[in-house]
N, C-alpha and C positions, 0 to 999 in steps of 0.2 A: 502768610508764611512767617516761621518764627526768625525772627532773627539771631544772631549767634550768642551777640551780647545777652542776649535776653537766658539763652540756653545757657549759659557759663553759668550766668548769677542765679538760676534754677538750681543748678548741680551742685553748684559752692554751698549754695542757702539749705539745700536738704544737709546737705552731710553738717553743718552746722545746728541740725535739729536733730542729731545722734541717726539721720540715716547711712547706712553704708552700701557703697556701689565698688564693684568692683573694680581693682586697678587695669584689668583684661577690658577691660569694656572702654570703649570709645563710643562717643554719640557722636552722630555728621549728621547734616540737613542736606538732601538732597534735596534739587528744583522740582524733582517729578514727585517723590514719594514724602518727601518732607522728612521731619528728625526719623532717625533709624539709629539702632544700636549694632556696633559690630566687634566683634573678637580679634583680641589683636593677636591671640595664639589660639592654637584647636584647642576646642573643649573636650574633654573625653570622662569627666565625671557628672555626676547629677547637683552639684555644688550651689550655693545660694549664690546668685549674682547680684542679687540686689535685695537689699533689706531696709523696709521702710518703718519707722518708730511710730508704733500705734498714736502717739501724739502728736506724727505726720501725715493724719488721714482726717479728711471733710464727711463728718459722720450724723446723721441723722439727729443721736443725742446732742451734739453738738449745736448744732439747729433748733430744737426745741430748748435747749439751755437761753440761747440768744435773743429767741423770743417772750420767750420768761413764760412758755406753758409748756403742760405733761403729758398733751396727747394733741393730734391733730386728727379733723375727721375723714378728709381729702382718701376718695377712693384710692389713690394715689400716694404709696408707703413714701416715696422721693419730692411730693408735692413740699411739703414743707424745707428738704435740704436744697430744692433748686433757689428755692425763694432767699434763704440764707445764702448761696452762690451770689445771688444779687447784690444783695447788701454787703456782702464782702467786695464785691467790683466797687461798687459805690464809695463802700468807707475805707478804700486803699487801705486795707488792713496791713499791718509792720509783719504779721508774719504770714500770711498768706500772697503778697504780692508778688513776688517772684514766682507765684506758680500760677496764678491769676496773668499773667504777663507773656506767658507760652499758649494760653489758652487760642484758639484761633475764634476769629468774630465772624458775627452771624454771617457776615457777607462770605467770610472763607470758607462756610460750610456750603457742600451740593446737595443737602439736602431738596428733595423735591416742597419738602415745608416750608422752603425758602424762595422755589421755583417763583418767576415773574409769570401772570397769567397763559401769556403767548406762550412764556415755555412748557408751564404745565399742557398744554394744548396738543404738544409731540405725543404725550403719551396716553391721551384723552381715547378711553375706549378697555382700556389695561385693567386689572387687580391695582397692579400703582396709584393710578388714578384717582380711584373711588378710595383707595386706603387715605391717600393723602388729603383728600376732600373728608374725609370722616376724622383721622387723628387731629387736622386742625381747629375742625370745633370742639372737638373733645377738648382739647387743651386750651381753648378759648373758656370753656364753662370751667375746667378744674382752676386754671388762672383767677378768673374771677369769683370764685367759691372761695379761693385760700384768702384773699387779698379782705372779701367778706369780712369773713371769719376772724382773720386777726385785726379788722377794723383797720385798714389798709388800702380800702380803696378808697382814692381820690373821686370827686365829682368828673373830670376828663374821662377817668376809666372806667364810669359808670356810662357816662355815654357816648364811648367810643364801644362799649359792649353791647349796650342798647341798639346801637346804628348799625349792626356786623348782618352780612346776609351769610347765612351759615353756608352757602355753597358758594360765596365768592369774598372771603373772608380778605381784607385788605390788611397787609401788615405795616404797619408805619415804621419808619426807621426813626424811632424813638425811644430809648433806649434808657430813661428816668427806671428809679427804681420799680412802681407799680404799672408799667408799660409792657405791653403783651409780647413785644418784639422781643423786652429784654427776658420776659418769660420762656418764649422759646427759645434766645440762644440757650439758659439754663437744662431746658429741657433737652436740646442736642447736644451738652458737653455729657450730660448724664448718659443718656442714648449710648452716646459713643465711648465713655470710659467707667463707665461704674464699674466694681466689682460687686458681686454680691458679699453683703454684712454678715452670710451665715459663717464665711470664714474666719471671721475671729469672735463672733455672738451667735451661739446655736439657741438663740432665739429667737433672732430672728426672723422675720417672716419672707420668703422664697423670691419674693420681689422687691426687696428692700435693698438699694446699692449704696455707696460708700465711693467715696475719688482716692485714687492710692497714687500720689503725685509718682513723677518717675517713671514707674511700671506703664503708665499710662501714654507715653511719649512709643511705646512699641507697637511697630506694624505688628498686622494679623495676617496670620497665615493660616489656612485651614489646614486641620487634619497633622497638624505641629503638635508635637507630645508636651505639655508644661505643667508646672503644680505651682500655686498660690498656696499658702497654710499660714497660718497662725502659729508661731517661734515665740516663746515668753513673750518678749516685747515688742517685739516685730511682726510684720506683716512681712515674709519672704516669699521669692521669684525664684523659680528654675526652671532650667531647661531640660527633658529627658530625652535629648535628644543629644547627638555627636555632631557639634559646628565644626567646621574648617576653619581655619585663620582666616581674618579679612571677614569671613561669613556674618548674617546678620542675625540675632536673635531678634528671634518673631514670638509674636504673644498669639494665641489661638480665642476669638471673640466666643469662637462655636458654629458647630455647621449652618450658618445663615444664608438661605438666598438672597439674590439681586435684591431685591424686594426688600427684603430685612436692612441689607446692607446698606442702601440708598436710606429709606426712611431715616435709619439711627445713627448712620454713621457717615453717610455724604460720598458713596464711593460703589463702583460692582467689579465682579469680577470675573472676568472674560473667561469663558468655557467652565464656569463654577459648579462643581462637580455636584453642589447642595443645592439647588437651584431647583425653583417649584413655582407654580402658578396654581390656576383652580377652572374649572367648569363650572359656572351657576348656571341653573335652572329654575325658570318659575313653573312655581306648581302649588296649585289650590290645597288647603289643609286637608282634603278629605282625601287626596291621591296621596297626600304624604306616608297619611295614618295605615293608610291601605297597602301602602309599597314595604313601608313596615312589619305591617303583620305578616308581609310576604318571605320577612327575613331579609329585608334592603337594611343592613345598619348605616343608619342616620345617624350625623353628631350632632346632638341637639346646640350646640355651640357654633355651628355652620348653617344655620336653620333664621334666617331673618325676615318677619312678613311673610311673603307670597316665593322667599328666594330660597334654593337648598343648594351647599358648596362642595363642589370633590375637591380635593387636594390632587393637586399633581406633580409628579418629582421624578425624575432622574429614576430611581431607586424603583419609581411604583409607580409608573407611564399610565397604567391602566387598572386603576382600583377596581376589587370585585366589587363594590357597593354599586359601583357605578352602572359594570356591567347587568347588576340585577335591578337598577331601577330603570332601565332602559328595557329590559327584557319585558322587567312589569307594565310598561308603559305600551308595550307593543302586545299583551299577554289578553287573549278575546275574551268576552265576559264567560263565556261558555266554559273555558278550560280553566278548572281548581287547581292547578298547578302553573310556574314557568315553563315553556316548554320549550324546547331547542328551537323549533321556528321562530318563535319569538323572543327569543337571545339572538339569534343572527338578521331578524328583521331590526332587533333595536341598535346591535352594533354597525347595521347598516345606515342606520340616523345620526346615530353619534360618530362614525366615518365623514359623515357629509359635514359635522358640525365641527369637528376638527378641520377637516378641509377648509373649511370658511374661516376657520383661527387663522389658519397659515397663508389665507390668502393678505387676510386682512393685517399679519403683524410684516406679513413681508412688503406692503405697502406702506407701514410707518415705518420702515428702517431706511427710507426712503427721503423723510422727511426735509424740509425747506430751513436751513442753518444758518441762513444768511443775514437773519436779524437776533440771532441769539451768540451775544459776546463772550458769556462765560464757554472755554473748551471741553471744562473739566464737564457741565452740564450736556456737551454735544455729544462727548465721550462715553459717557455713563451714562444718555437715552439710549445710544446705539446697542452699546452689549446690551443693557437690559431686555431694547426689544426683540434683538438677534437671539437672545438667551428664550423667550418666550416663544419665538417659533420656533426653537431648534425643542421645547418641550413638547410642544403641542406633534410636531411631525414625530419626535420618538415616541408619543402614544397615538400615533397612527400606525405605525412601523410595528407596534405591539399588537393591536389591535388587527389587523392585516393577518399579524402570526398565529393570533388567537382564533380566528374563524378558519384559517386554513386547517389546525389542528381540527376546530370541532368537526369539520367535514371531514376529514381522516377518519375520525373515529366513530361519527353515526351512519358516513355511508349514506347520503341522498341519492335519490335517482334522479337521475339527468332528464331534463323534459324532452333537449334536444336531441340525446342519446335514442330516447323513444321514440319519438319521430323520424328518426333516422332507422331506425330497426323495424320498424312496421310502417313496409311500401305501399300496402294494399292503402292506409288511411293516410300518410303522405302526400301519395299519387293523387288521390281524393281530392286533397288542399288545393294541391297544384294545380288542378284542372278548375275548380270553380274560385278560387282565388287568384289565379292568374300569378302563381309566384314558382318558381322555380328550385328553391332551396328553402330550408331552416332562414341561415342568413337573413332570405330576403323576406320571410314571415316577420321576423324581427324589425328589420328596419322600416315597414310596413304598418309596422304597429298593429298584428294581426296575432301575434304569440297569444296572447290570453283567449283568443275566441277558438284557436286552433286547442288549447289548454280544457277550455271548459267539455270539447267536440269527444277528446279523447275522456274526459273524467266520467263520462255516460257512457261512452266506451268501454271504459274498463268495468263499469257496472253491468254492462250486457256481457263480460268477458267468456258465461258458459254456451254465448251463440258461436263464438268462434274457435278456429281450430289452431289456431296459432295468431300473434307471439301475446303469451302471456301476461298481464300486467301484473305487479304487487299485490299479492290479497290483502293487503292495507290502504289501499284506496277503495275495493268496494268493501271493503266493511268499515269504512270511513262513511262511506255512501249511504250502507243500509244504518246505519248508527241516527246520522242525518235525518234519515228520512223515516224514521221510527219514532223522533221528536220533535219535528221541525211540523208550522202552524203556517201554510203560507194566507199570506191577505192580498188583496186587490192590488196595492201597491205594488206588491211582490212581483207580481203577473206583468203589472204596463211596463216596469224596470226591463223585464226580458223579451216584452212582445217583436220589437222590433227588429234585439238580435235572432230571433230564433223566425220570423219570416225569412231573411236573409240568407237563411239555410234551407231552411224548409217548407214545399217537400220537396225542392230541387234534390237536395243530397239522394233524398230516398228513391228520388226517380231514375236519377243519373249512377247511383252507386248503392245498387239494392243488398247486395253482400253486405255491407259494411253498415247501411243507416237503415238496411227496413225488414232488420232481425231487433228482437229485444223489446225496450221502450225507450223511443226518442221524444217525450210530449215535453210542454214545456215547463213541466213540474220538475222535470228531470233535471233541467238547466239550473234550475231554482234552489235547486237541491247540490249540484254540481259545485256553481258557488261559494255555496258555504263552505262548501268542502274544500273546495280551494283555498277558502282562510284558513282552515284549520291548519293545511299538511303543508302548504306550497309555497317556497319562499324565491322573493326575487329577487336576486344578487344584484344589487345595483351597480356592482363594479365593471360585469361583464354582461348585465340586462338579459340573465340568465334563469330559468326556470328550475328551483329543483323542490323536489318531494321528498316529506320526511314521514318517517311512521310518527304518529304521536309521543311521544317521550319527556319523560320531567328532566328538565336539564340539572346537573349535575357539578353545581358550582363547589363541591371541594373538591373535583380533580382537578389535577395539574393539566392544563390543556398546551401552552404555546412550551 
């Protein structure tokens, strides 16, 4: 935490470097939220509050001046200004120290970067997780790539890099100038206060930050209206927004998730309206290529190995990419098209696979705190993971809406509706299955064989005189059976169920089973048929039938 003294002689030492701060403005340190700025009358213009002297900014050129070269190669445009942050802690520089002196240490960041194994361990399973196992070796190799480079590394740092297991990266609290520790704090004051260089260098390049001492002391508030710009010699602050007296000006980071916010800035933020996680999925390069051509857009930037990433947010619960490479995924070889069956067979997978998110995140919010000291890290697991299932259930909630619209609007027929409308084959059931309702066919586990009985049924549909089936099941049928090749295998898969009927049926219920053709080519044929049109609601283990149709991914459905 900063201390007060430290904050006066910050404030005194800018305005002695021709920066100006307004006399409306008060800074206070709060225990919880730390320094904050606040208005000691309402604000009601869009006025400069704080103007800092380009000659009061820790700048990249600056960096490279220090080190006495003109270009750095570090994928990483801020690789060389963190390093120069170093060297300034180091060399208690006369004019940089008082700003160096508010900075907070590696220990007062909650970075998960900073996390002790056991704690990383709460969130083990997350997006977090694996983010924070990947940034820290990243920043392991860019550390030692710069330190190369300027001919900087010590033999210690040579093999303390050498020794690192890149998934269980140890940070020593060692804090010399070429020390990876004091690398990462450099890299989380940046994280959390850069501004971007294009505002006073439009040449910048999009990732290149800048330390704007001052400005940098201001909470973040999302969704806070504020302007940064470049003024002749200044780098100036406002607010377009109307404070109250007493109120606090907040600086706006940008709409970041938990996620963001934790990694760069050591903090989350409870019911965070910008808040996002992801679905990966493994899948082989040739289903990729395939789900593609399908019209699944892919970001090839989410695309890693054998993994592919949805993004999930608040805002977009349930991406259409998502829904079409699930549809594709469920989509039989036989049909050139996605078909509505197989958009609600696949969002029927990915229901289950959310379900299992929510099971699983509402079990680490749960989590065992009793050997983890720091609060602010117990604090900011919990929203995080609270944050994560409360995502994952509102793209169940989406998802939910979305298959009830698509059955609004295709209109499946009910298996059970049919079975209930035609006594004569009901009755049938009930007599040699020994069941009494639909119901108890279901909990029986007897629904598909009563499914297949009726699907040759309704292909014999001109023996009977009523009720009706769909003429899109037998010309589902005769479609089938006009190209379909059966082989031996074919035949042993069905022998069994179809003794089990037969010729009982036909003896006991000649009406119904010994018009037509019941052979067991029929059944053979009925099956497939069943992949094609017949989907099973796994929510209520419900039968319904659809006519074949390309689903229809630009309408608006939920």
């Amino acid at each position: 935490m900063v201390k007060e003294a430290a904050l006066e002689r910050l404030l005194v030492h800018a305005k002695k470097n021709n920066c100006e701060i307004s006399d409306d403005l008060e800074f206070r340190i709060d225990p919880v939220t730390g320094v904050g700025a606040y208005l000691k009358h309402k604000l009601h213009n869009k006025e400069a509050l704080i103007k800092i002297s380009q000659d009061f900014i820790l700048t990249k050129a600056e960096a490279l001046q220090y080190f006495e070269i003109d270009s750095c190669s570090s994928s990483n445009p801020n690789a060389i200004t963190q390093l120069y942050l170093i060297a300034l802690q180091s060399n208690q520089s006369a004019k940089w120290q008082p700003y160096l002196d508010v900075l907070p240490s590696l220990d007062d960041i909650s970075s998960p970067l900073v996390w002790q194994p056991h704690e990383l361990e709460i969130i083990r399973g997350s997006d977090l997780y694996i983010k924070t196992k990947r940034k820290l070796a990243s920043l392991l190799d860019e550390w030692y790539e710069i330190l190369t480079e300027l001919n900087l590394c010590s033999e210690k740092a040579k093999k303390y890099y050498e020794l690192q297991d890149r998934d269980n990266i140890a940070v020593e609290k060692c804090y010399s100038v070429d020390s990876f520790a004091a690398y990462l704090w450099a890299h989380l004051i940046f994280s959390s206060r850069a501004f971007p260089s294009i505002i006073y260098d439009n040449s910048a390049g999009l990732e290149e930050g800048f330390l704007l001492p001052i400005v940098d002391l201001l909470n973040h508030k999302s969704d806070t209206k504020v302007h940064w710009k470049s003024e002749g010699s200044f780098i100036t602050f406002s607010s377009e927004e109307i404070i109250e007296a007493k109120g606090e000006l907040y600086n706006n980071y940008g709409d970041k998730s938990n996620e963001e916010l934790l990694l760069g800035y050591g903090f989350a933020i409870d019911s965070n309206p910008h808040d996002a996680t992801s679905i990966s999925l493994k899948l082989d390069e040739k289903t990729l290529s395939e789900a593609s051509n399908y019209g699944t857009e892919i970001n090839p930037n989410n695309v890693s190995g054998d993994s592919v990433r949805f993004d999930i947010s608040l805002k977009d619960p349930l991406p259409v990419p998502l829904i079409k490479l699930f549809g594709f995924i469920s989509k039989l070889k036989s049909e050139k098209n996605i078909t509505v069956r197989a958009v609600l067979e696949g969002l029927d997978q990915l229901y289950a696979l959310l379900h299992q998110k929510i099971a699983i995140f509402k079990a680490k919010t749960k989590f065992e705190s009793h050997n983890i000291r720091n609060e602010s890290i117990i604090k900011n697991a919990k929203i995080y993971l609270t944050g994560q299932r409360r995502l994952f259930h509102s793209s169940q909630e989406e998802l939910q809406r979305e298959m009830k619209a698509i059955m609004k609007i295709y209109k499946p027929v009910s298996f059970k509706s049919i079975y209930k409308l035609d006594p004569e084959f009901s009755s049938s059931l009930s007599s040699c299955l020994n069941v009494s309702s639909y119901e108890e066919l279901v909990k029986k586990g007897l629904a598909q064989h009563a499914l297949l009985l009726w699907i040759v049924k309704a292909h014999n549909a001109k023996f009977y005189k009523s009720p009706h089936s769909p003429s899109f099941v037998s010309d589902t049928f005769n479609d089938v059976e006009r190209n379909i090749t059966i082989e031996k295998d074919d035949v042993l898969e069905y022998m069994q169920f179809y003794q089990a009927f037969f010729p009982n049926l036909s003896q006991m219920f000649p009406k119904v089973y010994s018009v037509g053709s019941w052979s067991i080519k029929d059944f053979i044929i009925a099956g497939v048929v069943m992949d094609r049109i017949v989907w099973l609601r796994m929510a209520s283990n419900e039968y319904f039938l659809f006519e074949k149709q390309t689903f229809d991914f630009k309408r608006s459905y939920s």
